[in-house]
C-alpha positions in Angstrom: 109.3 73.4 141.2 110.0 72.0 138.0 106.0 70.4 137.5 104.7 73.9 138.3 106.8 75.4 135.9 106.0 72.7 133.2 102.3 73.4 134.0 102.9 77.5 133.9 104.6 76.6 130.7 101.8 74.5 129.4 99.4 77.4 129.9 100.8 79.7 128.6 101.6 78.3 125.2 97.7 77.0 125.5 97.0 81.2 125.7 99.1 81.6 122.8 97.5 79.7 120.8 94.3 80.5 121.5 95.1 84.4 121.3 96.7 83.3 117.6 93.9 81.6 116.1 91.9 83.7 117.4 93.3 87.1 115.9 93.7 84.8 112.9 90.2 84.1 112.3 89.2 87.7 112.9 91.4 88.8 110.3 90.2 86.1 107.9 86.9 87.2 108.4 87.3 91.2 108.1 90.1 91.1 105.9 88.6 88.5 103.3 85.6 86.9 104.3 83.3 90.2 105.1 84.6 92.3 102.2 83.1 88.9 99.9 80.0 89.0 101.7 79.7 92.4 101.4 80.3 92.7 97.4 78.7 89.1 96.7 75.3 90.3 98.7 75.5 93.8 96.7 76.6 91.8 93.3 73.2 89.1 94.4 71.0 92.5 94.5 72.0 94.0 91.8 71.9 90.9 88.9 68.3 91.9 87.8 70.1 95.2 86.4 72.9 93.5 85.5 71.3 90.7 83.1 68.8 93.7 82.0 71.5 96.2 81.0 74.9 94.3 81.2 77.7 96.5 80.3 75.7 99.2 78.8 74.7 100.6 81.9 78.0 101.9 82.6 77.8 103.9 79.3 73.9 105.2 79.7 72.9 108.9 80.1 69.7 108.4 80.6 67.6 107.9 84.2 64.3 107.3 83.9 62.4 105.3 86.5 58.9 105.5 84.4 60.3 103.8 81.4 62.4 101.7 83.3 65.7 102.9 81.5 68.5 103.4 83.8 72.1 104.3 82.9 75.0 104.9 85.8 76.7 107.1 83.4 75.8 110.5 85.1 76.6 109.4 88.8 79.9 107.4 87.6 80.9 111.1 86.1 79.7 113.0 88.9 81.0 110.8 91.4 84.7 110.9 89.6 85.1 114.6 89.0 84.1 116.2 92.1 86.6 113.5 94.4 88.9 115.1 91.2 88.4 118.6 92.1 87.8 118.0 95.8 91.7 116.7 95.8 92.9 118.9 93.4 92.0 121.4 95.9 93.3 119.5 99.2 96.5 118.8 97.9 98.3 121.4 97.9 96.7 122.8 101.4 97.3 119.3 103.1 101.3 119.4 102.2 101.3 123.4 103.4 99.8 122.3 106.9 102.1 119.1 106.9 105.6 121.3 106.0 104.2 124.3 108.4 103.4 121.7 111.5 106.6 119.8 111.2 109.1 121.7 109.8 108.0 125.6 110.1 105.5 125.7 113.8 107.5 126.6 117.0 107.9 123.3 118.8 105.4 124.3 121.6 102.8 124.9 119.4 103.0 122.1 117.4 100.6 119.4 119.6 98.3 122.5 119.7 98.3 122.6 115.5 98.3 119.0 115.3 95.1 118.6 117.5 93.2 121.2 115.7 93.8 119.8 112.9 92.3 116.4 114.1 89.3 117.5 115.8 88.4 119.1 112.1 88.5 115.6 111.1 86.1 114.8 114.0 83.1 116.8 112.6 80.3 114.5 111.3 80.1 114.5 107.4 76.4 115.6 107.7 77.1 119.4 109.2 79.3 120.1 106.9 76.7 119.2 104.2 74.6 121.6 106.2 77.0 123.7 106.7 77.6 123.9 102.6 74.1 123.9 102.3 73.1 127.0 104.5 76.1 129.1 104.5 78.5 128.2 101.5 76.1 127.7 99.0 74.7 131.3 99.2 77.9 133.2 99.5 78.8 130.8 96.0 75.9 131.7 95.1 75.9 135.6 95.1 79.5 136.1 95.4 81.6 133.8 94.1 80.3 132.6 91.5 79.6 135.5 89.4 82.5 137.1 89.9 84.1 133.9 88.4 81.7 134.5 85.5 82.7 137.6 84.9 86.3 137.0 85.7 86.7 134.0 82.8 84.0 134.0 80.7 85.5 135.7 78.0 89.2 133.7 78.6 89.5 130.4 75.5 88.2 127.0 77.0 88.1 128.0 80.5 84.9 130.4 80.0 82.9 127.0 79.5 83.6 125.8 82.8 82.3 128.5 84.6 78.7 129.3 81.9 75.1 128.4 83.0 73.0 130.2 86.1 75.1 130.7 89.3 73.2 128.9 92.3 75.4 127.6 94.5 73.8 124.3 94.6 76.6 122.6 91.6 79.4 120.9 90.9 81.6 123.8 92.2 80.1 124.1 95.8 79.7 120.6 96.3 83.8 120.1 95.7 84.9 122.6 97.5 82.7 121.9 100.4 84.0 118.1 100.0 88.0 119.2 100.1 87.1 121.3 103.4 85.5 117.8 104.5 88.8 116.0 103.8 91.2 118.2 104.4 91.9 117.3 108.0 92.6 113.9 107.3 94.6 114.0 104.5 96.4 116.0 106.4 97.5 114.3 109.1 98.5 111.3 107.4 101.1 113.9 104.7 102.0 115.0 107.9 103.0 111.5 109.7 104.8 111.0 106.6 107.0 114.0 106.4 107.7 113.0 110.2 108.9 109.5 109.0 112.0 111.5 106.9 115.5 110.1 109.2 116.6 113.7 111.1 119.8 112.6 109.8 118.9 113.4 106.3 117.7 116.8 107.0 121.2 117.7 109.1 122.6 115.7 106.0 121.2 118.7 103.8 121.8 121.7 106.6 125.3 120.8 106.8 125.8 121.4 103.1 124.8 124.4 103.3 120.9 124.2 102.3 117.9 126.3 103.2 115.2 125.3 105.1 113.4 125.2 102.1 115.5 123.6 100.1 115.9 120.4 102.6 111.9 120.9 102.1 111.8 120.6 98.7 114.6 118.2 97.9 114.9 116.0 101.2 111.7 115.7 102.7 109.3 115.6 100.4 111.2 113.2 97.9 111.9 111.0 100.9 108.0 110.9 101.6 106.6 110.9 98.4 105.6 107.2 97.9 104.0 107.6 101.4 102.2 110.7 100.4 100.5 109.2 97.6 99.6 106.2 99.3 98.1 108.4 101.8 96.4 110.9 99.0 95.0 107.8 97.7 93.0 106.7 100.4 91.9 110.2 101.3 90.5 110.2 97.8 88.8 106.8 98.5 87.3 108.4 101.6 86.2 111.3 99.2 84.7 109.0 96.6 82.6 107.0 98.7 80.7 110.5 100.6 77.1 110.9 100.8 76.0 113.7 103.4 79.1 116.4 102.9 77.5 116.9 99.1 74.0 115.2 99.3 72.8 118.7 100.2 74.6 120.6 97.1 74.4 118.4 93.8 70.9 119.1 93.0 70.8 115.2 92.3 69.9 115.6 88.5 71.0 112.7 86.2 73.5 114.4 83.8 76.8 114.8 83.1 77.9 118.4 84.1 79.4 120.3 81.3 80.1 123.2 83.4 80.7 123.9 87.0 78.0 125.5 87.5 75.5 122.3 86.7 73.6 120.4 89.0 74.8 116.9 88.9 74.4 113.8 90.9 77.1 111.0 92.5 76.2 107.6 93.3 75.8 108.0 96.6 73.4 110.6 96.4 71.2 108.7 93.6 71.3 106.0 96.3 70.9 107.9 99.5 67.8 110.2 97.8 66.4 107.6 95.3 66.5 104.2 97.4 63.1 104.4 99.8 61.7 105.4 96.3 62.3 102.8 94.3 59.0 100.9 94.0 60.4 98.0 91.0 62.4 95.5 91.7 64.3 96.5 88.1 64.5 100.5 89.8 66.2 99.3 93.2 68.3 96.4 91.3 69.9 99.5 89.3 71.1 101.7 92.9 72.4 98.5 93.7 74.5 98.3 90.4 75.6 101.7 91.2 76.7 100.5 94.4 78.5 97.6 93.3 80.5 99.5 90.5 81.4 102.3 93.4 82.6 99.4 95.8 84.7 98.1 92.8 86.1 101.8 92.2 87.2 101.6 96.1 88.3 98.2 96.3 90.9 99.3 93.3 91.6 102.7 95.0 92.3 100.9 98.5 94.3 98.1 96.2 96.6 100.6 94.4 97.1 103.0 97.9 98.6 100.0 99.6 101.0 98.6 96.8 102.3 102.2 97.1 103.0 102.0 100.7 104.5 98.7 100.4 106.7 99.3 97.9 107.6 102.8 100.3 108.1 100.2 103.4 110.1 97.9 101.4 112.8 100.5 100.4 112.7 101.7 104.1 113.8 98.2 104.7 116.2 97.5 102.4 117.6 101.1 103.7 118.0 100.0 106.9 118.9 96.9 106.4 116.4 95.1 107.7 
C-alpha cells in the first residue's frame, strides 16, 4: 500500500510540475516575450522613417506621399481627441447604467439588464462603422448638426467648435458613434466595480439615516473609484486603438481638426486606408511609425490602468487584513 501511494505521490507532483512550467512559459511568452516581438518587429519596420524623420515626425503637419514628406502629427491629434470626446461622452452613461443595474433595477430584472448590456458589447466594431456611416451620419448631417450651428454659433469660444459645412462625416459623428461602440464595455466593468463595494458599508450608511442616493454618492462610488478609473482606462485603450467603428466617418484627411465639424484622420484609419497603397519603402516605413507610436500610447495606457487597480487591490487587502 505504501509503494503505490509513494508512486501516486510521485505522479502527481510530476503533473504539477509539468502543469507549472508549463503555465509559466506561456505567461512568459504572452506576457513578455510576444508583446517584445510585437513592438521590436513594428519598431524593425518602421527604422527607415525613423532615421529619415526622427523625432520630427511626431511634430509634422504635413502628409504627402508624392514628396515623400510624412508627419504623424494629424493622426496623433485625431487619434487623441476623438477617444477624448468618445469618453467624455461614455462616462457619465456607463456609471448611470452601473448605479441603475446594481443599486436602482428590481432584482429580477437585473440578469435581464446586465445581459443586454453585454450582448451590445458583442456587436462587431465594423456595423457599427456601417451603422454610423448609413444611418448616423445623415441624421448628423441634416439634423443635428445644424441645429448645433445655429444653437452656438453666436455663444464666445464655443461657436468655433461647431463652424465649417455640416456633413456628418467629422470629428463629431465619428466620437459619438465610437462612445456608442464602447459603451457596453465600459459598462460592465463600472458595474463589477460598484458590485465589489462590502453590503456592509451600504447598511453602514442606511442605518445612519442616508438616502439611497446619498450611500450612492458618498459610499459606493468613493469606495470604487480607484477601480473605476482603472477600468475607464482601459476602455479608453480599447477606444484609442479602433479602426472600423470610425474608418467610415473621419473622411481620412491629414489635418488637425479645428472644429468638430472637420474631416480628420486617426492612425488607424491612415493605416487601415493608406497601407495596400503605399508603393515606397519610405511611405509604408512611415504607417509603421504610426503604429509603433500608437502601440507605445497603449502600452502606457494599459501600464497606468493596472498600477491603479493595484494600488485599489492593495488597500482592499490591507482592509481586510489580508
Amino acid at each position: 500500500m505504501d509503494g503505490i501511494n509513494n508512486v501516486k505521490r510521485k505522479r502527481d507532483a510530476f503533473i504539477e510540475k509539468v502543469v507549472f512550467f508549463s503555465l509559466l512559459s506561456a505567461t512568459i511568452f504572452l506576457g513578455l516575450i510576444y508583446p517584445v516581438l510585437i513592438g521590436g518587429s513594428i519598431l524593425k519596420e518602421a527604422w527607415l522613417s525613423i532615421q529619415k524623420f526622427g523625432i520630427s515626425f511626431l511634430f509634422g503637419t504635413t502628409w504627402d506621399p508624392v514628396r515623400e514628406i510624412f508627419g504623424g502629427l494629424p493622426a496623433i491629434v485625431g487619434t487623441l481627441l476623438t477617444t477624448a470626446i468618445a469618453t467624455t461622452i461614455a462616462v457619465p452613461v456607463c456609471i448611470g447604467i452601473a448605479i441603475f443595474i446594481t443599486e436602482l433595477s428590481p432584482k429580477p430584472l437585473k440578469p435581464v439588464f446586465t445581459t443586454a448590456v453585454e450582448l451590445l458589447g458583442a456587436i462587431p466594431s465594423i456595423i457599427y462603422g456601417m451603422w454610423g456611416f448609413f444611418v448616423v451620419a445623415p441624421l448628423m448631417g441634416e439634423y443635428v448638426e445644424p441645429f448645433l450651428q445655429e444653437t452656438f454659433m453666436d455663444v464666445p469660444v464655443i461657436g468655433k467648435l461647431f463652424e465649417g459645412i455640416p456633413t456628418g462625416i467629422d470629428l463629431l459623428t465619428s466620437s459619438l458613434v465610437l462612445s456608442i461602440m464602447i459603451i457596453p464595455f465600459m459598462a460592465t466593468i463600472v458595474k463589477d466595480t460598484f458590485e465589489m463595494t462590502p453590503q456592509i458599508l451600504k447598511e453602514a450608511g442606511y442605518g445612519m439615516g442616508a438616502t439611497k442616493w446619498e450611500v450612492i454618492k458618498d459610499v459606493v462610488i468613493p469606495y470604487a473609484f480607484p477601480g473605476i478609473v482603472g477600468g475607464l482606462i482601459l476602455s479608453t485603450g480599447r477606444a484609442l486603438g479602433e479602426t472600423m467603428a470610425v474608418a467610415f466617418l473621419t473622411g481620412n484627411v491629414h489635418q488637425i481638426p479645428k472644429s468638430l465639424l472637420d474631416n480628420f484622420t486617426t492612425i488607424t484609419v491612415a493605416i487601415a486606408n493608406e497601407f495596400t497603397e503605399a508603393d515606397t519603402d519610405l511611405y509604408l516605413s512611415s504607417l509603421y511609425y504610426l503604429a509603433f507610436i500608437l502601440f507605445i500610447m497603449s502600452f502606457m495606457l494599459l501600464i497606468i490602468s493596472k498600477f491603479i487597480i493595484f494600488k485599489r487591490l492593495e488597500k482592499k487587502w490591507k482592509t481586510s487584513g489580508v
